[in-house]
NUTOR-690929 format. One record per residue (C-alpha): residue number from 1; chain; x negated, y negated, z negated. Coordinates in steps of 0.02 Angstrom, whole numbers, plus 32768, in hexadecimal, padded with zeros to 4 digits. Example, Ala and Ser with C-alpha at 12.3 -4.5 7.8 and 13.67 -1.06 7.14 Angstrom:
2
<pt i="1" ch="A" east="7D99" north="80E1" up="7E7A"/>
<pt i="2" ch="A" east="7D54" north="8035" up="7E9B"/>
end
This chain:
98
<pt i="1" ch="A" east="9C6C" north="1AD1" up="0B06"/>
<pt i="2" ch="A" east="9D27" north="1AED" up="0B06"/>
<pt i="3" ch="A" east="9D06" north="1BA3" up="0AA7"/>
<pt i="4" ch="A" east="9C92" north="1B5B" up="0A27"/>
<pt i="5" ch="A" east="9D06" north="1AC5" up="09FA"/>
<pt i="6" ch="A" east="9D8E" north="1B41" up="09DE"/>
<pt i="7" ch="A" east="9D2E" north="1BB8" up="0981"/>
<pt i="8" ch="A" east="9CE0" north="1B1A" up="08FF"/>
<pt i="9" ch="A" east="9DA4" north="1ADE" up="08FE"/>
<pt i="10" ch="A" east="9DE8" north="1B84" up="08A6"/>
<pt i="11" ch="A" east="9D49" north="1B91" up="0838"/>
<pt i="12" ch="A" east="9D6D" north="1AE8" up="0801"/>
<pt i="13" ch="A" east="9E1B" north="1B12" up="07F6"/>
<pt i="14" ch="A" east="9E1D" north="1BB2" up="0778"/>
<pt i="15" ch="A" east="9D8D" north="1B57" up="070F"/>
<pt i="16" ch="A" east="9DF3" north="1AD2" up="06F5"/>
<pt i="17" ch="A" east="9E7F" north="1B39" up="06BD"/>
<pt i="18" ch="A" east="9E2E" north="1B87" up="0627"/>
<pt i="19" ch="A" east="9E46" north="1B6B" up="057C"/>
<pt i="20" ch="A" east="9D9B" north="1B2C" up="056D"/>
<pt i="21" ch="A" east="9DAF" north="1AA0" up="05E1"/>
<pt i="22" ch="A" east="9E5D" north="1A7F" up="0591"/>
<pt i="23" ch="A" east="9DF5" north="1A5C" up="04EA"/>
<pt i="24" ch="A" east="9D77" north="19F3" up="054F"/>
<pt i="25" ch="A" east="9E13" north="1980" up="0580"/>
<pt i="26" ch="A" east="9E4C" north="1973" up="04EA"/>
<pt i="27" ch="A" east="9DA3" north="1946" up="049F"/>
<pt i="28" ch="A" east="9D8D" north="18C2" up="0525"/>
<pt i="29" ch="A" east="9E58" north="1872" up="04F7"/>
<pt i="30" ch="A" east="9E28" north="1876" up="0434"/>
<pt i="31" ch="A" east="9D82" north="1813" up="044E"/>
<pt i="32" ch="A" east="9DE0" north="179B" up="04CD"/>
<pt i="33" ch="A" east="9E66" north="1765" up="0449"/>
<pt i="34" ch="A" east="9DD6" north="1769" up="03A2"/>
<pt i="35" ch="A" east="9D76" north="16EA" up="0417"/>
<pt i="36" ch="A" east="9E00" north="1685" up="0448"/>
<pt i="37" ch="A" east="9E4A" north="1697" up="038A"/>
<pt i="38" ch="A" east="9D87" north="1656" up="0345"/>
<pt i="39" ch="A" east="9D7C" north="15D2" up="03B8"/>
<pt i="40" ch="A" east="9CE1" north="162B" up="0411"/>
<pt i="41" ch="A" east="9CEB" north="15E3" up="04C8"/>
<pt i="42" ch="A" east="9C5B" north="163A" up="050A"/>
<pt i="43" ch="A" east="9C93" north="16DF" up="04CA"/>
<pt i="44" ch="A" east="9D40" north="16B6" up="050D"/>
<pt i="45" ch="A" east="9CFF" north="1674" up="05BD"/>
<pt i="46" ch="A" east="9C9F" north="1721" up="05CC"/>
<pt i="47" ch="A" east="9D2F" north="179A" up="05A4"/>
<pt i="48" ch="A" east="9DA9" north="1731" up="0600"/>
<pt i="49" ch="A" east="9D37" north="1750" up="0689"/>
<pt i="50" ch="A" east="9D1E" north="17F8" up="0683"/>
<pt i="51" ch="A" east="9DE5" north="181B" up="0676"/>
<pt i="52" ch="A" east="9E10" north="1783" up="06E7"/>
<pt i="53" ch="A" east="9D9A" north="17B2" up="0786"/>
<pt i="54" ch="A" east="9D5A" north="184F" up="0768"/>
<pt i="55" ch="A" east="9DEF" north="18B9" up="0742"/>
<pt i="56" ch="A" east="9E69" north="1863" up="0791"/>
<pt i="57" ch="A" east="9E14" north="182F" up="082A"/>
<pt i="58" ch="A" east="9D9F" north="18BA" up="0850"/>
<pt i="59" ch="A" east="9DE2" north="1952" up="07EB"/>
<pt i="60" ch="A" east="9E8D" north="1945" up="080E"/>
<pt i="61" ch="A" east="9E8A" north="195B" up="08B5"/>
<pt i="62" ch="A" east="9E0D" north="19E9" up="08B9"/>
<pt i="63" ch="A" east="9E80" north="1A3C" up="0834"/>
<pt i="64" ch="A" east="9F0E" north="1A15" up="08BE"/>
<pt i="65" ch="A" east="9EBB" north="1A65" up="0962"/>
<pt i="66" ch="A" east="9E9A" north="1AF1" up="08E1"/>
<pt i="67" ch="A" east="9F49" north="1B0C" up="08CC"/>
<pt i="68" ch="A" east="9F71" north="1B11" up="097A"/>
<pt i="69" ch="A" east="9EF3" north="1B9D" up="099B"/>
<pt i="70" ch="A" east="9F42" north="1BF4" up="0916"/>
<pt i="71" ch="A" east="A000" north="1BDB" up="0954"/>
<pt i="72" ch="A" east="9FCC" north="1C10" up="0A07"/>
<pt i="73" ch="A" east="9F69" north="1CA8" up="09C7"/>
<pt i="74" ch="A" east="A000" north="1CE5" up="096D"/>
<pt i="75" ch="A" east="A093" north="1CBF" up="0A0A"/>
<pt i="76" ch="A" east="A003" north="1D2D" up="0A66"/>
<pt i="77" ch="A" east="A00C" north="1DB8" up="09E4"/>
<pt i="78" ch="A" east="A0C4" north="1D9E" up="09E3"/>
<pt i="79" ch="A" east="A0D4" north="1DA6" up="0A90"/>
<pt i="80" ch="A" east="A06C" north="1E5D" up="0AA8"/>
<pt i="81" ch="A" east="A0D8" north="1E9F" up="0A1D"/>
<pt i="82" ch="A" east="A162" north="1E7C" up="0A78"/>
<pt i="83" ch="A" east="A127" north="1EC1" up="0B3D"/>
<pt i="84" ch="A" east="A10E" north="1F64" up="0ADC"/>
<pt i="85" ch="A" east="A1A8" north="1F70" up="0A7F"/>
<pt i="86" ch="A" east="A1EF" north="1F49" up="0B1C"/>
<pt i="87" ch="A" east="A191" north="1FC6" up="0B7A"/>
<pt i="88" ch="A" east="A1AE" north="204F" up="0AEA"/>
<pt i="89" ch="A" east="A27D" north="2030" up="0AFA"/>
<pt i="90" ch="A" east="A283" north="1FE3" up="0A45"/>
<pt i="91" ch="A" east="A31F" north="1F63" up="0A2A"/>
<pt i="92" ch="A" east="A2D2" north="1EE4" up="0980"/>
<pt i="93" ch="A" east="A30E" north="1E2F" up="096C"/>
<pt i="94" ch="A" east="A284" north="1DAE" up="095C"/>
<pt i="95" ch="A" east="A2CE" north="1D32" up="08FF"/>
<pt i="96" ch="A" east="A281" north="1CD3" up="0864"/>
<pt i="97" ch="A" east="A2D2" north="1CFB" up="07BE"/>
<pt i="98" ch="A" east="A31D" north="1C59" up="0787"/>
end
């Protein structure tokens, strides 16, 4: 279970950081303030919910486990890189350009 909850976590992840879905968001934010600005409440009450629960609630932690796979995938890469530079005799600071 552990293996498929990681593996739905990245794909959630990298869709959610496409342009497309940046678009949806924004779509979603411009309908929220029209209703509120028209004095639709039902319209309002829907996209409030949709940004309110949905996104924040369930999304944003998915999006945040996805994150953390990708961190610890890339200290693992980092770490191999470095056992064979080691291993090889090659001398290279790791440090992160500032």
């Amino acid at each position: 279970m552990k293996h498929f909850n990681n593996w739905l976590a990245l794909k959630i992840t990298k869709w959610v950081g496409t342009m497309l879905m940046a678009y949806i968001f924004t779509i979603i934010g411009g309908m929220g303030i029209y209703y509120s600005l028209t004095g639709n409440t039902k319209g309002t009450l829907v996209i409030g919910s949709i940004s309110g629960y949905f996104l924040q609630l369930v999304l944003l932690p998915i999006i945040i486990v996805g994150q953390n796979l990708q961190s610890d995938k890339h200290e693992e890469t980092l770490s191999a890189i470095k056992a064979v530079h080691k291993h090889l005799g090659i001398k290279h600071a790791y440090r992160r350009k500032r």
